[in-house]
Backbone as a chain_set.jsonl record, in Angstrom:
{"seq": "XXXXXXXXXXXXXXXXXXXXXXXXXXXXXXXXXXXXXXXXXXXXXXXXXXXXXXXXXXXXXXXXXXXXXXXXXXXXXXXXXXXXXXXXXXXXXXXXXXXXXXXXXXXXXXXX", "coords": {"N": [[1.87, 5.862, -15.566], [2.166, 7.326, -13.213], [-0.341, 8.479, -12.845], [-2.253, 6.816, -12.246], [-1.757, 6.196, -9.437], [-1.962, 8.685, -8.41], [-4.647, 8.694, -8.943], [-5.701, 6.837, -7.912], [-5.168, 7.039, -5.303], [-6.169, 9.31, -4.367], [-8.919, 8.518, -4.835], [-9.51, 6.399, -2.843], [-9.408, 7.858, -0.504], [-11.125, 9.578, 0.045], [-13.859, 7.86, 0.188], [-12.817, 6.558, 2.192], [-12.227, 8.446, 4.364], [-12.572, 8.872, 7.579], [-13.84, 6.409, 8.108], [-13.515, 4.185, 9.488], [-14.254, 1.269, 9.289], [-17.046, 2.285, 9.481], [-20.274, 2.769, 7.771], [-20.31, 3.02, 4.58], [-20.493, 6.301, 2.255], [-23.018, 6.421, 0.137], [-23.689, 7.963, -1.89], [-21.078, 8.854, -2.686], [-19.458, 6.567, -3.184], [-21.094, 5.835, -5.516], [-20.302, 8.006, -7.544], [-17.454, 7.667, -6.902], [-16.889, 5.666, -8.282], [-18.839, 5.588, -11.01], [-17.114, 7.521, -11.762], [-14.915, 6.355, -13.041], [-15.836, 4.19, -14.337], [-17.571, 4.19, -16.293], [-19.767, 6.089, -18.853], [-18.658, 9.132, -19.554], [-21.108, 10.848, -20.32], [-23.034, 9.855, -17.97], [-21.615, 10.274, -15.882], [-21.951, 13.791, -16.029], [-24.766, 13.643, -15.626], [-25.328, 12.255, -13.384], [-23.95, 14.212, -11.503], [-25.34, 16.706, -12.091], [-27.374, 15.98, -10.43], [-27.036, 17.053, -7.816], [-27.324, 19.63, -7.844], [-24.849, 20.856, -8.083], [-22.52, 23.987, -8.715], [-22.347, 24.988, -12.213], [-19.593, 25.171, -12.945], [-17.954, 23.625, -11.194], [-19.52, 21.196, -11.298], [-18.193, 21.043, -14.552], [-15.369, 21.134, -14.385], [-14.836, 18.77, -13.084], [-15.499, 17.149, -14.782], [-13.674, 17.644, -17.088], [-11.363, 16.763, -15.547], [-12.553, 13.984, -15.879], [-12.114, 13.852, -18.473], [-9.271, 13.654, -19.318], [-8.297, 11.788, -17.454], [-9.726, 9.424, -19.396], [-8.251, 10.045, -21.477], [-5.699, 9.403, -20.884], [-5.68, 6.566, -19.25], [-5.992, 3.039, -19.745], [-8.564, 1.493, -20.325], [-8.574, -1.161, -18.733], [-6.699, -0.059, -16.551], [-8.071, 1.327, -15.966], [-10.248, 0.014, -14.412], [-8.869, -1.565, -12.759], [-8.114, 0.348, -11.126], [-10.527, 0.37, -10.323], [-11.355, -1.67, -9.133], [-9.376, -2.34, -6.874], [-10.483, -0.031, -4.965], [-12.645, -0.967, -4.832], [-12.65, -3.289, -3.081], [-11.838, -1.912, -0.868], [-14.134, -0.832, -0.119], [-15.679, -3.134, 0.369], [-14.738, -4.326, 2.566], [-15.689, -2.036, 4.078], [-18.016, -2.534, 4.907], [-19.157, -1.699, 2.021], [-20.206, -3.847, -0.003], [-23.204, -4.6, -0.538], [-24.244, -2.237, -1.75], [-22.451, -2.086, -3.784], [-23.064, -4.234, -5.459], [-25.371, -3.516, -6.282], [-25.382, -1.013, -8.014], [-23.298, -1.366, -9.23], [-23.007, -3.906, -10.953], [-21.578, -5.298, -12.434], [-18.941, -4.854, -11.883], [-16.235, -7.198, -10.907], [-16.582, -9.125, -8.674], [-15.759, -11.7, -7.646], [-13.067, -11.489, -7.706], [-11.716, -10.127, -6.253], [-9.362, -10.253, -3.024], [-9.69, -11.245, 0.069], [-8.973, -11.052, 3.4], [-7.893, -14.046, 5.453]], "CA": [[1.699, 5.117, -14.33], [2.022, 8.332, -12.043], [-1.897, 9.444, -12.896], [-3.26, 5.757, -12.004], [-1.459, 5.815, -8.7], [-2.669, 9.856, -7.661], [-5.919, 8.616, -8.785], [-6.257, 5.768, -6.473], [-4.938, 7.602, -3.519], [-7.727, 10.181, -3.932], [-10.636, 7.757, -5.085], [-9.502, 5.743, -2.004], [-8.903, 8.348, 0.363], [-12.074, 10.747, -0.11], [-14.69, 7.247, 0.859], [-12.488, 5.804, 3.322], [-11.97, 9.282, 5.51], [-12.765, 8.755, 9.077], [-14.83, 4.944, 7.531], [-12.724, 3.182, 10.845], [-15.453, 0.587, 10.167], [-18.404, 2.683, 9.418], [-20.708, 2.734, 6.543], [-19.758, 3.87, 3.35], [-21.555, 6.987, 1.669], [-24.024, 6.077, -1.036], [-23.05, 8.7, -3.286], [-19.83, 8.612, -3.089], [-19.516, 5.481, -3.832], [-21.404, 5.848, -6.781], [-19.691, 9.234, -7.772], [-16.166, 7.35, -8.023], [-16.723, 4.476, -9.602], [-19.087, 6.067, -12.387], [-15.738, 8.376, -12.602], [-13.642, 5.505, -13.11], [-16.127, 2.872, -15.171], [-19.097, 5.139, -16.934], [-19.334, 6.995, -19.889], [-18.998, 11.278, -19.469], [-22.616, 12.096, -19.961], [-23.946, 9.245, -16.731], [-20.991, 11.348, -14.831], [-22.463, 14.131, -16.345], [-26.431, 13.273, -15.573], [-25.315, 12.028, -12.013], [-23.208, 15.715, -10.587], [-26.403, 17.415, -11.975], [-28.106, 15.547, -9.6], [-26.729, 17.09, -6.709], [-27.245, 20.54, -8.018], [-23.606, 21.331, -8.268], [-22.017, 24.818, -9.414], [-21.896, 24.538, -13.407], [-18.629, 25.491, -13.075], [-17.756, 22.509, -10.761], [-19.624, 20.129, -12.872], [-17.329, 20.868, -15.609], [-14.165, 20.953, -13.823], [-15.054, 17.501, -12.945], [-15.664, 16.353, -15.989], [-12.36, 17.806, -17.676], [-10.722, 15.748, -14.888], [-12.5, 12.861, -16.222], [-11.777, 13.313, -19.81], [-7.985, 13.356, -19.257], [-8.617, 10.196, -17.454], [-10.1, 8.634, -20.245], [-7.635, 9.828, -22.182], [-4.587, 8.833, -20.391], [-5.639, 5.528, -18.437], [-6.843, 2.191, -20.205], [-10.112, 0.81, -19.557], [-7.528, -2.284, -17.775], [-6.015, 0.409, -15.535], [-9.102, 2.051, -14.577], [-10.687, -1.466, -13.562], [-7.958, -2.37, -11.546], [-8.609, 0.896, -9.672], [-11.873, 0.272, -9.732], [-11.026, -3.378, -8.168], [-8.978, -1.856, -5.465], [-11.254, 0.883, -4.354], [-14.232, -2.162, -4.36], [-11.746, -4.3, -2.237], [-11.857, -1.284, 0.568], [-15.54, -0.168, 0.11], [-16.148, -4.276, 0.924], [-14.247, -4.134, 3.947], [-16.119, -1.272, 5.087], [-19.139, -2.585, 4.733], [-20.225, -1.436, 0.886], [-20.894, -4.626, -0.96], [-24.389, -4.417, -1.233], [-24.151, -0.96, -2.521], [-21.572, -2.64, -4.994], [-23.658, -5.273, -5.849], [-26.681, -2.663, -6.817], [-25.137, -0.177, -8.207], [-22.039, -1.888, -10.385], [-23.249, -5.412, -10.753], [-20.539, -5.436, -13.53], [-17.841, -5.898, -11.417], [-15.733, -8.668, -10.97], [-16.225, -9.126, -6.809], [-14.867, -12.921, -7.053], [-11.284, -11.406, -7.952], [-11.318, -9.529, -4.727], [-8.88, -10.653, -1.996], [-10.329, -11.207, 1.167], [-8.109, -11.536, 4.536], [-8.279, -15.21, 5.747]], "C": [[1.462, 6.053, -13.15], [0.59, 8.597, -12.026], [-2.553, 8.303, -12.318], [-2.479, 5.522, -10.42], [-1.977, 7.08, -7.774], [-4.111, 9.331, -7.727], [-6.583, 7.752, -8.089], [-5.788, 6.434, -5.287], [-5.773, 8.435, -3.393], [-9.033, 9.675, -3.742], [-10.501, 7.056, -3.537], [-9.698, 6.224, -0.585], [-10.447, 9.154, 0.972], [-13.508, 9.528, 1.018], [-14.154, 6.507, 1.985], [-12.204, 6.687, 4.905], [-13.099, 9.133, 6.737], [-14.23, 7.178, 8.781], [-14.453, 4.143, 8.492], [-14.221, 2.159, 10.669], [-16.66, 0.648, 9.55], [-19.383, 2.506, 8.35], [-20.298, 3.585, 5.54], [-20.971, 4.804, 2.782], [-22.148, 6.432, 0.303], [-23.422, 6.755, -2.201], [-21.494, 9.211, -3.389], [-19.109, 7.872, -4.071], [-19.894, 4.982, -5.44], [-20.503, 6.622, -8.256], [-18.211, 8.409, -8.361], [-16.244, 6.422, -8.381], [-17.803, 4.665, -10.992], [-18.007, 7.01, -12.86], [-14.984, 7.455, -13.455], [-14.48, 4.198, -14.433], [-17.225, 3.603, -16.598], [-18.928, 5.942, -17.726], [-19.503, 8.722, -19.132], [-20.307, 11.667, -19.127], [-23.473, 11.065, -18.907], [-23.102, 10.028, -15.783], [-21.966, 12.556, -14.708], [-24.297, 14.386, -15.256], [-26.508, 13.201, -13.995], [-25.11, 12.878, -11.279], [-24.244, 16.54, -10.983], [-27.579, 17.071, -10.87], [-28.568, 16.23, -8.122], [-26.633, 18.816, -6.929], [-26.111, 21.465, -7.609], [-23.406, 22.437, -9.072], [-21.824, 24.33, -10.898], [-20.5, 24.703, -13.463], [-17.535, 24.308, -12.434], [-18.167, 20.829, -11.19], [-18.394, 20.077, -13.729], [-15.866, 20.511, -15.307], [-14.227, 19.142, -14.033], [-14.731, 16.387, -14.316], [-14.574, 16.216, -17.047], [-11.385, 17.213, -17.219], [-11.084, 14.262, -15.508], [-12.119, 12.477, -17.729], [-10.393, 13.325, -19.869], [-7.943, 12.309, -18.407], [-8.793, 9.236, -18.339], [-9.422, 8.565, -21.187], [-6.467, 8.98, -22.12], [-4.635, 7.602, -19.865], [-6.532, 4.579, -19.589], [-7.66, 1.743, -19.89], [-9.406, -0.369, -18.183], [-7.275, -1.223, -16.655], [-6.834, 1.199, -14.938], [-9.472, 1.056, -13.97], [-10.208, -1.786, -12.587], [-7.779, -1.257, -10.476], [-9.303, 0.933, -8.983], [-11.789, -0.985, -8.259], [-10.767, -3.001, -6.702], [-9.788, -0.887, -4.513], [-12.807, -0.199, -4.207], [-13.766, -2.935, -3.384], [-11.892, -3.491, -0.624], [-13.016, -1.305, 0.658], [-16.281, -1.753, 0.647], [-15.828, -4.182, 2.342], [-15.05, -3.013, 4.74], [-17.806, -1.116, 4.632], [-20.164, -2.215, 3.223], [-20.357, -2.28, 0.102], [-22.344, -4.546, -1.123], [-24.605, -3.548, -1.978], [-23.607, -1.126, -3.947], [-22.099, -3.211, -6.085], [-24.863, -4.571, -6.685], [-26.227, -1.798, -7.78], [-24.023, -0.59, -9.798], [-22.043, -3.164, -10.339], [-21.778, -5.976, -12.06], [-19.16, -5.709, -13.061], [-17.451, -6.588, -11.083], [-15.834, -8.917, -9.283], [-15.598, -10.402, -6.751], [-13.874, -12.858, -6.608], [-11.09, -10.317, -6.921], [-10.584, -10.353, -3.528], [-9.4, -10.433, -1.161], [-9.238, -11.758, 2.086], [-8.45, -12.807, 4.824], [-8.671, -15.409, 7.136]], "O": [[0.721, 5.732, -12.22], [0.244, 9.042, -10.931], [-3.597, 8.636, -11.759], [-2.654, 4.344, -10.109], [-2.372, 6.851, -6.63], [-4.815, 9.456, -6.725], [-7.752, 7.813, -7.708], [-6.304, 6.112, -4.217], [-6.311, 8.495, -2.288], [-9.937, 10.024, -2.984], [-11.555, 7.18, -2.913], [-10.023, 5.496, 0.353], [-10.737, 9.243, 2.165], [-14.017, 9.908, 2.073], [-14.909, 5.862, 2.712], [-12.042, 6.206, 6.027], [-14.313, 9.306, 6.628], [-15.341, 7.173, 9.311], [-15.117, 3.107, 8.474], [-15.111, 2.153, 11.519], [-17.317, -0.307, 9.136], [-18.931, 1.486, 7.829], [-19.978, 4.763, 5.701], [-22.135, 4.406, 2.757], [-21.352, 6.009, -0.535], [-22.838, 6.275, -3.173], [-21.022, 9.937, -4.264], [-18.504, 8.129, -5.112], [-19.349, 4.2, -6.219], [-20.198, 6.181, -9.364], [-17.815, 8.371, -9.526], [-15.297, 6.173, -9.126], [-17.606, 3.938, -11.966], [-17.889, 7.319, -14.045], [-14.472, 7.825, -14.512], [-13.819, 3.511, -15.213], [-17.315, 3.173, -17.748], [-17.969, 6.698, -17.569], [-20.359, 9.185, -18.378], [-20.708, 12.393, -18.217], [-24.675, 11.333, -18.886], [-23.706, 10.516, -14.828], [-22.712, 12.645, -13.734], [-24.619, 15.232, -14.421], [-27.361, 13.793, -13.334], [-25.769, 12.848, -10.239], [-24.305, 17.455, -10.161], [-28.501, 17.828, -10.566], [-29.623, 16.163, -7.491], [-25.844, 19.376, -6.167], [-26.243, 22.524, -6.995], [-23.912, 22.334, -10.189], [-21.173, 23.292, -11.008], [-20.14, 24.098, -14.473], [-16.47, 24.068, -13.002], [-17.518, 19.791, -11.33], [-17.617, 19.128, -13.628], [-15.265, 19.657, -15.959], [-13.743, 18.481, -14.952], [-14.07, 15.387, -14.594], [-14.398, 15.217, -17.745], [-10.442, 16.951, -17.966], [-10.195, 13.424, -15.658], [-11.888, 11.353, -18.175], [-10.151, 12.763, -20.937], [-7.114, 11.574, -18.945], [-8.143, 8.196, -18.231], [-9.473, 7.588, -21.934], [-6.175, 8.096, -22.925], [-3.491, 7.147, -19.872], [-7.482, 5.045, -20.218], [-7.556, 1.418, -18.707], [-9.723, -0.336, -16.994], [-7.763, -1.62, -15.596], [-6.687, 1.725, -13.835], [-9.08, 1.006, -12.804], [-10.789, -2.234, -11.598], [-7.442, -1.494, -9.315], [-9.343, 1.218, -7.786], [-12.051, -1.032, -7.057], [-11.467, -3.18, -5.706], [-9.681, -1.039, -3.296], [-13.788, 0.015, -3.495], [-14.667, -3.359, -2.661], [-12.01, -4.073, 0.454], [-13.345, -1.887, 1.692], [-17.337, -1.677, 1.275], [-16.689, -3.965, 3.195], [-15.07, -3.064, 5.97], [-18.506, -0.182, 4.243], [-21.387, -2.341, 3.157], [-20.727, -1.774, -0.957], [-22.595, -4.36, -2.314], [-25.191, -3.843, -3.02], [-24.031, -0.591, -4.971], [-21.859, -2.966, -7.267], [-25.254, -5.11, -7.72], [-27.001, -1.902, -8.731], [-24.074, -0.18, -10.957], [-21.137, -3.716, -9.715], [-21.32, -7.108, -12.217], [-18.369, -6.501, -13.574], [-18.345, -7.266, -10.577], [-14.734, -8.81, -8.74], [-14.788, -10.486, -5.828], [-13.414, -13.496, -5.662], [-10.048, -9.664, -6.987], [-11.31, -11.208, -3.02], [-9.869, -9.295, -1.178], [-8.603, -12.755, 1.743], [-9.604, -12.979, 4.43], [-9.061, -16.514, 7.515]]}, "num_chains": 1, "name": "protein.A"}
């Protein structure tokens, strides 16, 4: 339970810094929720993208395979959920909507 509670305070923390509002980054956005929903080699395919240190690539990626080991598909989702719940609020559903049409946006709470 401790690894699914560091890993939402980082996934949450990293697209919401100084967001008071603003638009959410594109690849960010993308970045942690293919961490959190996506097999290794679209992680993989995607941090080559951005012509990242091989050495930082991999790091990355050793982070995500002790993820995958330790967290259930259920308990990544439901980080995923929560980290889609802020990135709405700050404006990234469309991004959401393009990008991870797979998630559940109904089962998002919305303030009344």
């Amino acid at each position: 339970m401790r690894l699914i509670l560091c890993l939402l305070l980082i996934t949450l923390a990293v697209p919401c810094y100084g967001a008071t509002g603003g638009k959410v980054c594109k690849a960010v956005l993308r970045e942690s929720l293919t961490f959190l929903l996506k097999h290794r080699d679209v992680l993989e395919k995607q941090l080559n993208e951005y012509s990242a240190p091989p050495e930082a690539v991999e790091a990355k990626l050793m982070v995500k395979d002790c993820v995958d080991e330790e967290m259930t598909k259920a308990e990544k989702g439901a980080v995923a959920l929560a980290l889609a719940q802020i990135l709405v609020e700050c404006g990234g559903r469309g991004l959401l909507e393009k990008y991870f049409p797979e998630l559940p946006l109904e089962k998002l709470i919305f303030p009344a």
